[in-house]
C-alpha positions in Angstrom: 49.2 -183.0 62.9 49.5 -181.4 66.2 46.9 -181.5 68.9 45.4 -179.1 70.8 47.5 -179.3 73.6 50.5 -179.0 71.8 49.2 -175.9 69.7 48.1 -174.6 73.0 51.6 -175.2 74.8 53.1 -173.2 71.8 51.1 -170.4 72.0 51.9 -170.0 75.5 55.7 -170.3 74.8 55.8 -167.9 71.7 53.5 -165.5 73.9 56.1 -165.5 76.5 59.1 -165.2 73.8 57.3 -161.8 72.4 57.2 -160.2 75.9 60.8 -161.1 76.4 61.8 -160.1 73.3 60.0 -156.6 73.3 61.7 -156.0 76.8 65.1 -156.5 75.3 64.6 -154.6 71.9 63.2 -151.9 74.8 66.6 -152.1 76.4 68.9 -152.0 73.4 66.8 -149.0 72.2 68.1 -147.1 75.1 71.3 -148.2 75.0 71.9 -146.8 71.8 70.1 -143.8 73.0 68.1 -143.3 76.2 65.3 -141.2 73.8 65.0 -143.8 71.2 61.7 -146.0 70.7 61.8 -149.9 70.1 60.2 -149.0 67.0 63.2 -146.7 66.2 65.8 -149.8 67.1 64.4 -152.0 64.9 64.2 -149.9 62.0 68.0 -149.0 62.7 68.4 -153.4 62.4 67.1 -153.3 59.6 69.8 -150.9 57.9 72.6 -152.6 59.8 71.3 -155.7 58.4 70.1 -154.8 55.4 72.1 -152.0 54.1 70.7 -148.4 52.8 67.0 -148.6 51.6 64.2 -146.1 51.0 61.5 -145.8 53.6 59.2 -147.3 51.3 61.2 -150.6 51.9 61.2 -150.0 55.8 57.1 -149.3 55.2 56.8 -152.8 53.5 59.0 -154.8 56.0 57.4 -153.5 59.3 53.6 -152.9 57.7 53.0 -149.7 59.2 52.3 -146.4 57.4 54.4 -143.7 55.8 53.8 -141.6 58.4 54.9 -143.8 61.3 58.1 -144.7 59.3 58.5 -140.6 58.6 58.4 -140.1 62.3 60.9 -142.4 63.5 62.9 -141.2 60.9 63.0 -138.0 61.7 63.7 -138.8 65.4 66.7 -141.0 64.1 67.7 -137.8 61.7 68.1 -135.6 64.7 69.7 -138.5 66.7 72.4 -138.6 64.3 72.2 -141.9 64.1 70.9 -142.0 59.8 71.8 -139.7 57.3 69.2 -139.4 54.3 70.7 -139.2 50.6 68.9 -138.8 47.4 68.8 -142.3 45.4 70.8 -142.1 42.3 68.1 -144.3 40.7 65.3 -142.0 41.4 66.6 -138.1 42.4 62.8 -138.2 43.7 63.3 -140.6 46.8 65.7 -140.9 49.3 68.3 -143.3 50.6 68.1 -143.9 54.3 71.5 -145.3 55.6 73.3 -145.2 59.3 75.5 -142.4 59.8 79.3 -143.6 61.4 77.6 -142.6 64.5 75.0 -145.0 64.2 77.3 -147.8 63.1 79.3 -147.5 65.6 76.0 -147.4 68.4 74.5 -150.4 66.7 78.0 -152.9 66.3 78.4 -152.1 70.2 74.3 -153.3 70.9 75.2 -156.0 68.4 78.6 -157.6 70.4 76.2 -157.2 74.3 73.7 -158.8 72.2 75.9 -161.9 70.9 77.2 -162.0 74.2 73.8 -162.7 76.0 73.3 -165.1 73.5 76.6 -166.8 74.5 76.0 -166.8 78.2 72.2 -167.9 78.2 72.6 -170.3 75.8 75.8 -171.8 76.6 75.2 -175.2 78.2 73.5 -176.0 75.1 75.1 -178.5 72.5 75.9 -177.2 69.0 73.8 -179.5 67.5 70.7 -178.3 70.4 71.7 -175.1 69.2 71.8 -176.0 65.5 68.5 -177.6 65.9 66.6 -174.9 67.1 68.2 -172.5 64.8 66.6 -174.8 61.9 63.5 -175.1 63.6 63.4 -171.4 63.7 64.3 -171.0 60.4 61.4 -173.0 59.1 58.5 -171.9 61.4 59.8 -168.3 60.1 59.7 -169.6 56.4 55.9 -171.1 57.4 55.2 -167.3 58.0 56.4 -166.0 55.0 54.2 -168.4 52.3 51.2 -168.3 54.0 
């Protein structure tokens, strides 16, 4: 069991992590396009990661509302960077996928980003590296069953 001073030490450090983190989602949001929200960005992850989805997924992966997800797509629908198609499944709802545009903006964000990651990270040891990647991996899973 962890004391207090350890729980406290890692607040700190996942406090700072968050603020660095939202500064560089800020940053690769406006270098896919200088009007794009981080909001937008990391809805535009998710369906480089994730592949075409309805909204209704991007609702239950970010927790937000229909309405914020409708807004940030629209703004990505006039960006160019989605294209909206009806699901064969259900002609009622609507398939939310990158355009080639969009591909294209997000595999240029993704190659910068992997770089970073290669030049801040790379006097670490694979197995550092491996090590924290597991720890990450875990503390994520913690999030996800409780």
């Amino acid at each position: 069991m962890a004391d207090d001073e350890t729980i406290l030490a890692l607040e700190h450090e996942m406090s700072v992590l968050i603020r660095r983190l939202r500064r560089r989602i800020a940053l690769r949001a406006r270098m896919v396009h200088p009007d794009l929200a981080p909001v937008a960005y990391s809805m535009l992850m998710a369906l480089h990661d994730g592949g075409p989805q309805r909204a209704s997924a991007l609702v239950e992966l970010f927790a937000v509302d229909k309405g914020a997800i409708s807004r940030q797509v629209s703004t990505l629908l006039e960006l160019g960077l989605i294209e909206r198609t009806p699901d064969p499944d259900d002609r009622r709802a609507a398939i939310l996928a990158l355009t080639p545009h969009g591909l294209e903006r997000m595999e240029a964000v993704t190659l910068d980003r992997r770089a970073e990651f290669r030049e801040k990270l790379g006097d670490w040891t694979h197995d550092d590296l491996r090590g924290f990647v597991d720890v990450m991996a875990r503390y994520n899973a913690s999030l996800e069953t409780g």
